[in-house]
FIVEX-160266 format. One record per residue (C-alpha): residue in three letters; residue number from 0; x, y, z. Coordinates in nm, 2 decimals, padded with zeros to 4 digits. Each point is the difference from the previous one (the first is absolute). Layout:
<atoms>
<keti = ALA&lumlo = NUM&c1 = X&c2 = Y&c3 = Z>
...
</atoms>
This chain:
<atoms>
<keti = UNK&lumlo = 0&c1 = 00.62&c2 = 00.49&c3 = -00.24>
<keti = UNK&lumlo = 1&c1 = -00.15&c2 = -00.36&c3 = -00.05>
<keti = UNK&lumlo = 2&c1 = -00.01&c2 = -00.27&c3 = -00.21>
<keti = UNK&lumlo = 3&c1 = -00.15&c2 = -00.34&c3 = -00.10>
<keti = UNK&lumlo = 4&c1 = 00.08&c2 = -00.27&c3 = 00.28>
<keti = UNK&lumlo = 5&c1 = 00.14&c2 = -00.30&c3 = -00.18>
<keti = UNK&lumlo = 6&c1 = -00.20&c2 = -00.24&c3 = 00.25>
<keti = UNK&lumlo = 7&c1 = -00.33&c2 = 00.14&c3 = -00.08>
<keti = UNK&lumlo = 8&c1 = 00.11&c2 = -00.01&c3 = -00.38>
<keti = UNK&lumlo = 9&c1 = 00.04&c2 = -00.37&c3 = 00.02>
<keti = UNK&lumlo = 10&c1 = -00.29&c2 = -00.09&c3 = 00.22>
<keti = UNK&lumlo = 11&c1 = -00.23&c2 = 00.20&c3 = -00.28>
<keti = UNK&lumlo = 12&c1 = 00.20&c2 = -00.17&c3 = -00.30>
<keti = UNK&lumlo = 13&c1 = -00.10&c2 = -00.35&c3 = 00.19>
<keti = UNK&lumlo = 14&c1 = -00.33&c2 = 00.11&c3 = 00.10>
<keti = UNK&lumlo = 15&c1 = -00.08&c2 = 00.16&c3 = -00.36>
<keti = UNK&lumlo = 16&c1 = 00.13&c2 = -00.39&c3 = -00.15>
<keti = UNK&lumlo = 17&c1 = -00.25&c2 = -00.18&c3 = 00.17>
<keti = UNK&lumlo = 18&c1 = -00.29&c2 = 00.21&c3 = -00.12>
<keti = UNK&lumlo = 19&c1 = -00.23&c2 = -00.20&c3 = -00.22>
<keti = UNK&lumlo = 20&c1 = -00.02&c2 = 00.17&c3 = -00.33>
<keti = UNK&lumlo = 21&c1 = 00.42&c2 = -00.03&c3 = 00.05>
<keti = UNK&lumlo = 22&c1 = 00.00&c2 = -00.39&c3 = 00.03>
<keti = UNK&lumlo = 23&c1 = -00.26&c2 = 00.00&c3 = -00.28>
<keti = UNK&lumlo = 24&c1 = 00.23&c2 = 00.18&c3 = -00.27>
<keti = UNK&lumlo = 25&c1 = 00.31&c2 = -00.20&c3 = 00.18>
<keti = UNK&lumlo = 26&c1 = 00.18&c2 = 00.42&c3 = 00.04>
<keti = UNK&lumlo = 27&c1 = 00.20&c2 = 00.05&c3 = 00.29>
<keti = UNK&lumlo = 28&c1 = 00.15&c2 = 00.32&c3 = 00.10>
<keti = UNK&lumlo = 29&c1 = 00.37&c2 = -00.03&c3 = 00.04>
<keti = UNK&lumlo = 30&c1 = 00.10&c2 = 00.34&c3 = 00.08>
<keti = UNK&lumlo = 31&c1 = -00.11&c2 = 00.35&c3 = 00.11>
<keti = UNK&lumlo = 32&c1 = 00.11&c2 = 00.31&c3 = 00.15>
<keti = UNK&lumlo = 33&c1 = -00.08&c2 = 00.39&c3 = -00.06>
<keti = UNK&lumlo = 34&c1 = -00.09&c2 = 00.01&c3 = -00.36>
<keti = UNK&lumlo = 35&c1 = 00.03&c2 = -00.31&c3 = -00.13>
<keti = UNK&lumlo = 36&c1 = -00.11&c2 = -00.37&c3 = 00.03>
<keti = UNK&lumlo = 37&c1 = 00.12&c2 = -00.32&c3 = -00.24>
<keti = UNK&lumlo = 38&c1 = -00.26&c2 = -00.29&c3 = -00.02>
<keti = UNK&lumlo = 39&c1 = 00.04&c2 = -00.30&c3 = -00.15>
<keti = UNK&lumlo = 40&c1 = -00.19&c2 = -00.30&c3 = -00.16>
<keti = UNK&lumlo = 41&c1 = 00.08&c2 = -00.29&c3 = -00.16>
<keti = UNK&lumlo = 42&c1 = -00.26&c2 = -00.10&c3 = -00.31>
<keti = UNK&lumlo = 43&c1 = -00.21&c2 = -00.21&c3 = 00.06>
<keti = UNK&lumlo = 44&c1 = -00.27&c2 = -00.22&c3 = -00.29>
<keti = UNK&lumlo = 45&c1 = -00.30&c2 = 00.23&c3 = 00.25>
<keti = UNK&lumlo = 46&c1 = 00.18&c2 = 00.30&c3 = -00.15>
<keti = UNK&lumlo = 47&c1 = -00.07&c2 = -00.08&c3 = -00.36>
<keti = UNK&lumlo = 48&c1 = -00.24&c2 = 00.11&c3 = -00.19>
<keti = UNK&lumlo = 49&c1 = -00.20&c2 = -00.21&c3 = -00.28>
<keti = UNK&lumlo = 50&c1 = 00.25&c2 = 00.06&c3 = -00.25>
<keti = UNK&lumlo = 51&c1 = 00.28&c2 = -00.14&c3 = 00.21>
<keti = UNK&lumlo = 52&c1 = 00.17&c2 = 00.38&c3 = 00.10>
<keti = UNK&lumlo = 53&c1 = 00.02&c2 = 00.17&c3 = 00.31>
<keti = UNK&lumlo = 54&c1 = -00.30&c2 = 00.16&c3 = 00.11>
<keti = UNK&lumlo = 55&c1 = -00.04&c2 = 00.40&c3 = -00.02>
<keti = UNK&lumlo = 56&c1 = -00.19&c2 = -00.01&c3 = 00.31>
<keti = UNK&lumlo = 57&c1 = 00.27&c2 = -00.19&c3 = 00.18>
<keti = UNK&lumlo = 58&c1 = 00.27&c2 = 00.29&c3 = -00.13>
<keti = UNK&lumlo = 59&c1 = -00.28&c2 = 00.23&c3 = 00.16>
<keti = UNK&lumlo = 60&c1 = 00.00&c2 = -00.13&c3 = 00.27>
<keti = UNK&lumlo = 61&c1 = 00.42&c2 = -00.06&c3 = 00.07>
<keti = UNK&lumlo = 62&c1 = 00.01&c2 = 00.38&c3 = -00.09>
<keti = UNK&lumlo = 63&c1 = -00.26&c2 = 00.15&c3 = 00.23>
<keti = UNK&lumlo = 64&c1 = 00.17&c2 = -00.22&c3 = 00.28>
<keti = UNK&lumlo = 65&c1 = 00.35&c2 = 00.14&c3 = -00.06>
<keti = UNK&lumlo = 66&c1 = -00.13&c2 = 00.36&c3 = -00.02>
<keti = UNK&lumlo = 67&c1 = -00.23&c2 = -00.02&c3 = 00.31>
<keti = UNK&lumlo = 68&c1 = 00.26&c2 = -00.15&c3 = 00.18>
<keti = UNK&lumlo = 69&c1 = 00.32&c2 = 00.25&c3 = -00.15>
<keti = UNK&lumlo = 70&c1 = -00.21&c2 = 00.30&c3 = 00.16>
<keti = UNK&lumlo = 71&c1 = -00.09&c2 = -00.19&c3 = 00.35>
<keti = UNK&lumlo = 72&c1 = 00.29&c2 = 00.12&c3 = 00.19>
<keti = UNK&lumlo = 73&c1 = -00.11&c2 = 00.40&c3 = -00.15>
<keti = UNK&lumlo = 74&c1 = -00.36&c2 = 00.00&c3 = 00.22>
<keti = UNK&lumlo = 75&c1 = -00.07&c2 = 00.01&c3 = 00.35>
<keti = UNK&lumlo = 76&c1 = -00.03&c2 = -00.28&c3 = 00.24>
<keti = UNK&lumlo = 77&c1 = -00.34&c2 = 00.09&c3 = 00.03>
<keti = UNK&lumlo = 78&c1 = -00.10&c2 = 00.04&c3 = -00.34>
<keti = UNK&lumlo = 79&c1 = -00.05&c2 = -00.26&c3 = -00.27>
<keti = UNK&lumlo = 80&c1 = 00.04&c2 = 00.01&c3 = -00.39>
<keti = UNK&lumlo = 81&c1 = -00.35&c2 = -00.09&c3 = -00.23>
<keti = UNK&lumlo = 82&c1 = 00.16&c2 = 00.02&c3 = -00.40>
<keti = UNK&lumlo = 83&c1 = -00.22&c2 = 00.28&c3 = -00.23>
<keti = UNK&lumlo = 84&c1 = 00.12&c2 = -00.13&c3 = -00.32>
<keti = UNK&lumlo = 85&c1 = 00.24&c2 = -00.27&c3 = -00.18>
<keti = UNK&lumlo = 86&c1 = 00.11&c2 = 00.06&c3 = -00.32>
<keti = UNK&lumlo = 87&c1 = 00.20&c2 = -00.32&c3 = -00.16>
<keti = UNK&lumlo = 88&c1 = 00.22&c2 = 00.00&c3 = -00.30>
<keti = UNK&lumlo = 89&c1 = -00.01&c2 = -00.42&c3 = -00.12>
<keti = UNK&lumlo = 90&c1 = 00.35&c2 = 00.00&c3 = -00.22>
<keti = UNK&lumlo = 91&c1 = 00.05&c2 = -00.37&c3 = -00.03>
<keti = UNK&lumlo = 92&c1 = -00.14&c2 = -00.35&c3 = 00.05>
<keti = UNK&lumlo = 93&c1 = 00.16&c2 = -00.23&c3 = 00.19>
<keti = UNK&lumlo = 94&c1 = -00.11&c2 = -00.35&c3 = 00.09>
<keti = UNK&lumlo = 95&c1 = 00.26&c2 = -00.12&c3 = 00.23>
<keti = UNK&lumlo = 96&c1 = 00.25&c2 = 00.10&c3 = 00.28>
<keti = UNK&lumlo = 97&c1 = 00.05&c2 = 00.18&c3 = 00.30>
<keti = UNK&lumlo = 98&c1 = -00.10&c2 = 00.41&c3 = 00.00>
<keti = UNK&lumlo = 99&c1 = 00.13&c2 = 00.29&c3 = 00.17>
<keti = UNK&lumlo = 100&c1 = -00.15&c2 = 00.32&c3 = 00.06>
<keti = UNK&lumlo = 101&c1 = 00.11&c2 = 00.29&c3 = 00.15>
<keti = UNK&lumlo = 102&c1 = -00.20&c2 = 00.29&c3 = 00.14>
<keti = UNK&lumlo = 103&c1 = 00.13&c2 = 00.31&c3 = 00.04>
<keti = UNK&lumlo = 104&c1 = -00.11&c2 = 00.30&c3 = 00.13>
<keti = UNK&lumlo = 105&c1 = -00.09&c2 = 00.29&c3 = -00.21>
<keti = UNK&lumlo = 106&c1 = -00.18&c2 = 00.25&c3 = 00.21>
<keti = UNK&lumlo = 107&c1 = -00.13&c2 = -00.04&c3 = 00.36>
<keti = UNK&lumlo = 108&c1 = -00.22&c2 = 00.34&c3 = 00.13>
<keti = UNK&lumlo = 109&c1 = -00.26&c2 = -00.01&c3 = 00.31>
<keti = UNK&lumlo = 110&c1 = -00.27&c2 = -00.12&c3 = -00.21>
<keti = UNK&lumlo = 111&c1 = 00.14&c2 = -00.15&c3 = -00.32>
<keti = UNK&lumlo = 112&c1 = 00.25&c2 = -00.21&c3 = -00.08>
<keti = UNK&lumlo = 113&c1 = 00.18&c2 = -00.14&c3 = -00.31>
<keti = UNK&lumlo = 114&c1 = 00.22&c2 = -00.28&c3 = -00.10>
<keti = UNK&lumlo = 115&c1 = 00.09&c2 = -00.23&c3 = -00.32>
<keti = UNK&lumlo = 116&c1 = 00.13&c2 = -00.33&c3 = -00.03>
<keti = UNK&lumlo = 117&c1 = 00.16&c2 = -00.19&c3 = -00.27>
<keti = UNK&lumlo = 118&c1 = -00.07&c2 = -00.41&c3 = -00.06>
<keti = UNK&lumlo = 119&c1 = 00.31&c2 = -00.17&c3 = -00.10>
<keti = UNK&lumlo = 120&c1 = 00.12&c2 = -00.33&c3 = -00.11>
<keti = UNK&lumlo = 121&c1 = 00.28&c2 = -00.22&c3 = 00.13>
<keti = UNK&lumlo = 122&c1 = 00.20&c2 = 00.18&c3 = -00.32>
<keti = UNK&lumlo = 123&c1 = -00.06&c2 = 00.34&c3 = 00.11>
<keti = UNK&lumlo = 124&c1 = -00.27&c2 = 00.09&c3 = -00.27>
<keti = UNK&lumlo = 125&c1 = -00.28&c2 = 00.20&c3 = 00.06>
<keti = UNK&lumlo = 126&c1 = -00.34&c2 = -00.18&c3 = -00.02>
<keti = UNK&lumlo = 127&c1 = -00.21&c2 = 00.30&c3 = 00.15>
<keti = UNK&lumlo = 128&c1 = 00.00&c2 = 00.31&c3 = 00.16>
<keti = UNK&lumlo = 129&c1 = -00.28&c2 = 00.24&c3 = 00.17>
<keti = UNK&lumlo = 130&c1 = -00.06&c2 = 00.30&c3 = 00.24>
<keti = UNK&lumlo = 131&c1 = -00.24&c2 = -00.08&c3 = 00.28>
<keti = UNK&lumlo = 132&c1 = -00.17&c2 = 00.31&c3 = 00.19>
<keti = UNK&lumlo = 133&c1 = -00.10&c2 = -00.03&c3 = 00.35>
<keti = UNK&lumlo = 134&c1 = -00.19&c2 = 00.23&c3 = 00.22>
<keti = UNK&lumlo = 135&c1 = 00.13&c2 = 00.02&c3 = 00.34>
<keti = UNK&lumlo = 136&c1 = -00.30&c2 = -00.08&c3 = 00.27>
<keti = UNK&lumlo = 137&c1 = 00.11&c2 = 00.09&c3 = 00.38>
<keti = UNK&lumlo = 138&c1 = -00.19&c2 = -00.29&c3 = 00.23>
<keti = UNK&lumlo = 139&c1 = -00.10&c2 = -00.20&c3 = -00.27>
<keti = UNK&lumlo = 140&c1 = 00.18&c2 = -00.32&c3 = -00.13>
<keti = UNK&lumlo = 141&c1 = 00.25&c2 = 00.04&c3 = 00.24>
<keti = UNK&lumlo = 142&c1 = 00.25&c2 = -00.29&c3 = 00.11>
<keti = UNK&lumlo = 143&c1 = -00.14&c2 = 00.02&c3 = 00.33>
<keti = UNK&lumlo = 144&c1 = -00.32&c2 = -00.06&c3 = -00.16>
<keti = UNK&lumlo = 145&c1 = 00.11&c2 = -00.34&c3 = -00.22>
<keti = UNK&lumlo = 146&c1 = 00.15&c2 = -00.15&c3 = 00.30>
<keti = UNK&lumlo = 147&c1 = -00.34&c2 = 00.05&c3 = 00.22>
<keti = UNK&lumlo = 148&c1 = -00.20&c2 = -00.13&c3 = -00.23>
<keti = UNK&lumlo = 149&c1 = 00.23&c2 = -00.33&c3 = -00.07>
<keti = UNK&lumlo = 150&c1 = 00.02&c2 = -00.04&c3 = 00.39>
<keti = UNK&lumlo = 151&c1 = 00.38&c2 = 00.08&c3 = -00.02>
<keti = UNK&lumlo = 152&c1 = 00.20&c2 = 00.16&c3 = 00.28>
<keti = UNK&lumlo = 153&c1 = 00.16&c2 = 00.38&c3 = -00.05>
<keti = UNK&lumlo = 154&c1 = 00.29&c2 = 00.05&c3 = -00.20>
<keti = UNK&lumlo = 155&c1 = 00.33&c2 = 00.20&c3 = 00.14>
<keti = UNK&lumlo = 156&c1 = -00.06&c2 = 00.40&c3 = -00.09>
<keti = UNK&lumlo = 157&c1 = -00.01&c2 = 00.09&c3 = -00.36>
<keti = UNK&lumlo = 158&c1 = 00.26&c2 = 00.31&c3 = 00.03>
<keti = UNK&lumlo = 159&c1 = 00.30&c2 = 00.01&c3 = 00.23>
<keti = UNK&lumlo = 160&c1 = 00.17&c2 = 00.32&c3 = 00.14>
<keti = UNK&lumlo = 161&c1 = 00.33&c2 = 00.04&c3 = -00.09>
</atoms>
């Protein structure tokens, strides 16, 4: 039997938070494990949009990260995750505030995976929700493939045998 190895977990969680489209939208993961992953961001004025809301591209955006990231542990370490389709419900503006999402996982098969995620406020309301797709690509977008290309060392093993 295996299962995820905590030290590779946070060496991908602090890998993942320096990426740059992650700085840019200020989202850090803060948590995952098999089948789900909690991000968080705290809004920012580059969040808003011309009418002084939230973005719906930045809800996009927090959801496809929680859902890619809720199904990571599912795959194989030599296999990445590309997402088919994001489908985003917007159910409230918010201007202000820190946001939590959770990702959790729906379905993970060999070659597609599915997860939603819920945006919430610092109140606990619901602000969006979605259901990103993702097709499972073995040797492509790997980990092991991030970490060559940004010049960083290996991480510990993905999977540990218990």
């Amino acid at each position: 039997m295996t299962k995820l190895n905590p030290e590779h977990i946070q060496a991908v969680i602090g890998l993942i938070n320096q990426g740059p489209y992650f700085r840019l939208l200020s989202m850090q993961v803060c948590e995952m494990g098999l089948g789900f992953a909690n991000v968080e961001m705290e809004i920012e004025e580059k969040h808003l949009n011309p009418f002084g809301g939230i973005h719906g591209g930045v809800y996009s955006s927090l959801i496809d990260t929680a859902a890619y990231w809720a199904v990571y542990g599912d795959v194989e370490e030599d296999a990445g995750l590309i997402s088919l389709d994001l489908q985003v419900d917007n159910l409230a503006p918010v201007k202000e505030g820190r946001l939590t999402v959770e990702g959790r996982r729906v379905r993970a098969g060999r070659s597609i995976c599915i997860a939603d995620a819920a945006v919430m406020d610092g109140q606990g309301r619901c602000l969006a929700r979605g259901t990103s797709k993702q097709v499972v690509v073995p040797g492509l977008q790997t980990i092991a493939q991030a970490l060559s290309a940004l010049g960083h060392p290996p991480l510990p093993p993905k999977f540990m045998t218990i």
